[in-house]
N, C-alpha and C positions, 0 to 999 in steps of 0.2 A: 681348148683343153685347159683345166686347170691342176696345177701341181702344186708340191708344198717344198721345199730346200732347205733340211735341215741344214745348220753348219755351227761352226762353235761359237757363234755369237747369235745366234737364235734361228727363228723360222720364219722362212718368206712364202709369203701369197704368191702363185709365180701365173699368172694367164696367158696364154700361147696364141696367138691366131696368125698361120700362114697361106701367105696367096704366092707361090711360084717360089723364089728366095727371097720374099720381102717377108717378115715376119713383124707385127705389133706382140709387143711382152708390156704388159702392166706389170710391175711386181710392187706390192704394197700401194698399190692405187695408184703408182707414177708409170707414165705411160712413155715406152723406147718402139722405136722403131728402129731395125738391123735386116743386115742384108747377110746372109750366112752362106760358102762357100767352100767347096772343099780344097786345103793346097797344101800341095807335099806328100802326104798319105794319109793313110786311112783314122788316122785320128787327129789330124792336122785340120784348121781350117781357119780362114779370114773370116772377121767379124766387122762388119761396118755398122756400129751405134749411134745414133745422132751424128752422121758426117763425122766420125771418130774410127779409124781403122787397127783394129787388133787381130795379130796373130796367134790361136790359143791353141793348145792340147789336150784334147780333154781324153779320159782313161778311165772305163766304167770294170768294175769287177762288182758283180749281183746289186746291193745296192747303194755301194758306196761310188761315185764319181769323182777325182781329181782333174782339177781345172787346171792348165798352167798356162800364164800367160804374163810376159813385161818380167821375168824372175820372179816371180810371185805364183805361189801356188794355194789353191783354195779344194779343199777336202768338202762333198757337198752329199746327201743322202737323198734323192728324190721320192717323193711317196704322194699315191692320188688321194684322192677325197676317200675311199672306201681304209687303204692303207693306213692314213692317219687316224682314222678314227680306231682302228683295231690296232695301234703299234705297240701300244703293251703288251696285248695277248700275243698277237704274233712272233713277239721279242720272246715268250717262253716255247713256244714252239720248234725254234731255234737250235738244232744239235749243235752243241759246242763242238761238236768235232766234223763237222762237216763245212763245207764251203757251199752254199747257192749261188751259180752266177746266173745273174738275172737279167732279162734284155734291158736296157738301159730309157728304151720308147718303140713304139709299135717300128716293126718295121720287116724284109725277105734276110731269111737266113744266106748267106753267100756262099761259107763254106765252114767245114766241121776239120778241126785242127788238130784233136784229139783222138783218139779211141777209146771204147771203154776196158778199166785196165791198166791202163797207160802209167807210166809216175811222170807226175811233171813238177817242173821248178817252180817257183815263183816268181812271178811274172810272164810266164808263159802265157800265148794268144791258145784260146782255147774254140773260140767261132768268131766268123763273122759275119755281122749283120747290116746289109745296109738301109737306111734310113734317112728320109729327104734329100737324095741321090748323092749322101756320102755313107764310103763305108768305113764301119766301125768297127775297131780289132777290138774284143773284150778277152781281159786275160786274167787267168787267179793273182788274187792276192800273196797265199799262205802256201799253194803247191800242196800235193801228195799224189793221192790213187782216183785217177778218174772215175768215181762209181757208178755213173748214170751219163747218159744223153738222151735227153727228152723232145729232142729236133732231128730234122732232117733237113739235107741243103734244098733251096727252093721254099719253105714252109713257111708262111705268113706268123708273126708273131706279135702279140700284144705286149705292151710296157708291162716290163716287173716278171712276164713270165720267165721260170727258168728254163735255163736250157741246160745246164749243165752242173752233177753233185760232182764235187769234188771231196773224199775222205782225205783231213788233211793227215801228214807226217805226225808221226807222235812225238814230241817234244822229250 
């Protein structure tokens, strides 16, 4: 699989190949091998890098990802080859006043946290999905009126698809 990781110091090449929890990641033509685990809970998990053991947090709301790990937190935008090529147009497409959360990578919806309807906060878990046998809590950013759910529990889900519009709170 290959993705692209915006972040505020540029964009990385990012290639994926996993067999069981061993994963090879090229990113920018240097090649890691990691062993990835889930621990603590559902956004929790150990990372083993090159014989290097990190515990990280990662927290997806549509297409933005925060990474946290060692006190350091890293804000990351994942997008495939088809995504990056259309990111401008997509980007008008965009309601300002809406929220997309968007699966974060293919994976079975677990459970639906929400209704539609609903007002939630920010930060609130809105589904969860799991994903190379960890589950991941995704939660809004901005909060408001839950307008759509376009999943159900059980449902196979592709990266990037949404699953859930949130109208945000008016300012």
């Amino acid at each position: 699989m290959i993705l692209y990781a915006r972040m505020p110091d540029g964009e990385r090449k990012v290639e994926i190949e996993k067999d069981g929890h061993t994963y090879t990641v090229i990113i920018d033509g240097k090649k890691y091998l990691a062993d990835a685990r889930a621990a603590g809970g559902p956004t929790s998990m150990s990372l083993i890098v090159d014989n290097r053991c990190y515990e990280v947090v990662v927290t997806t709301t549509g297409r933005k990802t925060l990474v946290s790990t060692g006190g350091e937190e890293y804000e990351v935008e994942i997008a495939d080859e088809l995504e990056r090529r259309g990111g401008a147009s997509a980007a008008h497409h965009t309601d300002i006043d809406i929220e997309e959360i968007k699966a974060p990578m293919p994976g079975v919806v677990v459970s639906i946290e929400v209704e539609e309807g609903q007002e939630v906060d920010p930060g609130t878990p809105v589904v969860i999905v799991e994903a190379m046998k960890m589950q991941n809590e995704i939660a809004t950013l901005v909060g408001g009126a839950v307008r759509e759910i376009n999943v159900n529990q059980g449902d196979i889900v592709d990266s990037q698809k949404t699953l859930v519009v949130i109208e945000r709170k008016a300012a």
